[in-house]
N, C-alpha and C positions, 0 to 999 in steps of 0.2 A: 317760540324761542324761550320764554319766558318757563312754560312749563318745562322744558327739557333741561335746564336749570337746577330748576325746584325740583325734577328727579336726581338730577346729578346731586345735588347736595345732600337730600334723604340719604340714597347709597352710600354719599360716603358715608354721612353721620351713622349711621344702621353699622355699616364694616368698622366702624370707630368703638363702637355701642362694643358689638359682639367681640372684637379684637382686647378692649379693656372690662371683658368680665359679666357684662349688663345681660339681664333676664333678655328672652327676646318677648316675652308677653308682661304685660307689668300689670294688669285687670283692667284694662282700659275696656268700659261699656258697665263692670260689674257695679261701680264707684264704690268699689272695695281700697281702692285706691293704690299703690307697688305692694309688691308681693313683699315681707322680708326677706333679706340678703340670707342664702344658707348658710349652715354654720360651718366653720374651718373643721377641713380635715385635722385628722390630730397629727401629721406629718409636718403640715405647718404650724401648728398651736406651739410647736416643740421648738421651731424655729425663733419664734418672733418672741419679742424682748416681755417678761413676767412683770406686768403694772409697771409704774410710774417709779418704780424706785431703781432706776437705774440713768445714769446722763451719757450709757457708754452708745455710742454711734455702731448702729451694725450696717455688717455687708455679709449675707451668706455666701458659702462658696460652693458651685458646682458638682463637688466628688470626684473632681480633676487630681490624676498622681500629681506630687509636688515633682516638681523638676528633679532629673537626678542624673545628669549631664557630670560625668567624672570632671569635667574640666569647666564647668560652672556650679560646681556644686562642693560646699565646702566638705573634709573629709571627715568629720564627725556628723555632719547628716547622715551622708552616705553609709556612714555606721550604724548607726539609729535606723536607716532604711532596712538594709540589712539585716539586721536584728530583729527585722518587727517591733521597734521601742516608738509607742505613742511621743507626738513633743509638739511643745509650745515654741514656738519660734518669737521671739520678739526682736523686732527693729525700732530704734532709737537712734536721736542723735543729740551726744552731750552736751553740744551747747543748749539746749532746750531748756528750759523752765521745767516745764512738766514733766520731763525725766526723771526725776528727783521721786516728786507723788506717784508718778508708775510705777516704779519698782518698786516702793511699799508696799504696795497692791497687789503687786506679781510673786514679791518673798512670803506675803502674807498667805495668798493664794495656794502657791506651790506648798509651801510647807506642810499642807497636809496631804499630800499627795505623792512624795519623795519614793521614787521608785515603781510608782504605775507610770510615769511622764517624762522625759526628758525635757530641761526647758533651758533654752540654751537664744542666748543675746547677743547681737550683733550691733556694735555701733556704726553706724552707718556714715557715719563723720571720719572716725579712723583709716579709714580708705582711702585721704584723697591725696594723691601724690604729691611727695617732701613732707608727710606727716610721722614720718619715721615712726613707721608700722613695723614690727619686725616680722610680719610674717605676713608679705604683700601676696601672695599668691592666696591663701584662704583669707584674705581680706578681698581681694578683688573677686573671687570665687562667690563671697558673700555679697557683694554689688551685685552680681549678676545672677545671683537667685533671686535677690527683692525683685530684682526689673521684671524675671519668668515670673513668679508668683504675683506680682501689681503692686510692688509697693510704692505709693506715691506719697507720701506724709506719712510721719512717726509723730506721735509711737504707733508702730502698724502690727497687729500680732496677726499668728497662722496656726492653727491647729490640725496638728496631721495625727493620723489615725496610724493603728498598725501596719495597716496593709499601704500605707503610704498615701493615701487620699487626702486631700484639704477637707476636712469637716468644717470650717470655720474662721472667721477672718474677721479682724475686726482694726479699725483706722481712727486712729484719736485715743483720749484716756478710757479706760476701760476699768470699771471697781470690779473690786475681787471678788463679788456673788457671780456675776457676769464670768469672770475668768471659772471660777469651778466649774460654776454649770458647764461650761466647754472642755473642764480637762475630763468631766464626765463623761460628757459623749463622744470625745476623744478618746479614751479609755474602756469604754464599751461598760462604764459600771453603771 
């Protein structure tokens, strides 16, 4: 019993091993000791955050179209979809503290970019009904694109590409090296 165990465990550990990445020989006999880890594709090198000089929290995104539901979808996306116009989507909400330091960040950002990106912001707090929204229809249109896209905490940005793709998504403060690099490759330059 004992042994049959002691295989069940191996298995899984082995299925656990090869599931998160692990060499399936590591030189065991050569006492050359683990192999080194290969080196990143450059698909991912591109993805993942450049050194230490950044505090902005990432989440990649898929290459999934951004939602574009006429009736969850505000009408100047839709436009921008349309048009094939790159954009920055930011969601925030006013009462926050760090609303304030993002947008420095975002006006900094953008400003040199004006016309490859549409960057267009959504408070997310102006939606909530008796806040005398005056235009509760693309206010709640805008509720219900964060929820399709995953917004669950602001400041939450989205970076959509031409062809309407999520290139990128990022959740918490974000500094403006961070933001270029994305309207970059949002932008295809």
């Amino acid at each position: 019993m004992r042994r049959l165990v002691a295989a069940l465990v191996m298995a899984a550990f082995a299925l656990v091993l090869v599931a998160c990445g692990g060499a399936a020989t590591t030189g065991a006999g050569t006492g050359a000791g683990p192999e080194p880890a290969p080196a990143q594709s450059s698909s991912l090198a591109t993805t993942s955050p450049e050194g230490t000089d950044t505090l902005s929290p990432v989440q990649l995104a898929n290459g999934a179209s951004l939602p574009s539901r006429s009736d969850e979808t505000p009408d100047v996306v839709l436009g921008d979809l349309k048009s094939h116009m790159p954009m920055m989507l930011y969601f925030y909400d006013s009462t926050q503290p760090a609303t304030t330091r993002q947008n420095k960040e975002n006006d900094a950002a953008v400003a040199k970019y004006r016309g490859t990106i549409d960057y267009l912001s959504f408070n997310i707090n102006a939606g909530v009904p008796g806040s005398g929204s005056s235009d509760e229809t693309q206010t709640r249109r805008a509720s219900l694109m964060a929820a399709n896209v995953g917004v669950n905490f602001t400041p939450y940005m989205v970076f959509v590409d031409a062809y309407g793709r999520v290139v990128f998504k990022f959740n918490g403060f974000t500094d403006r090296k961070q933001i270029e690099r994305e309207i970059l490759r949002a932008t295809g330059q």
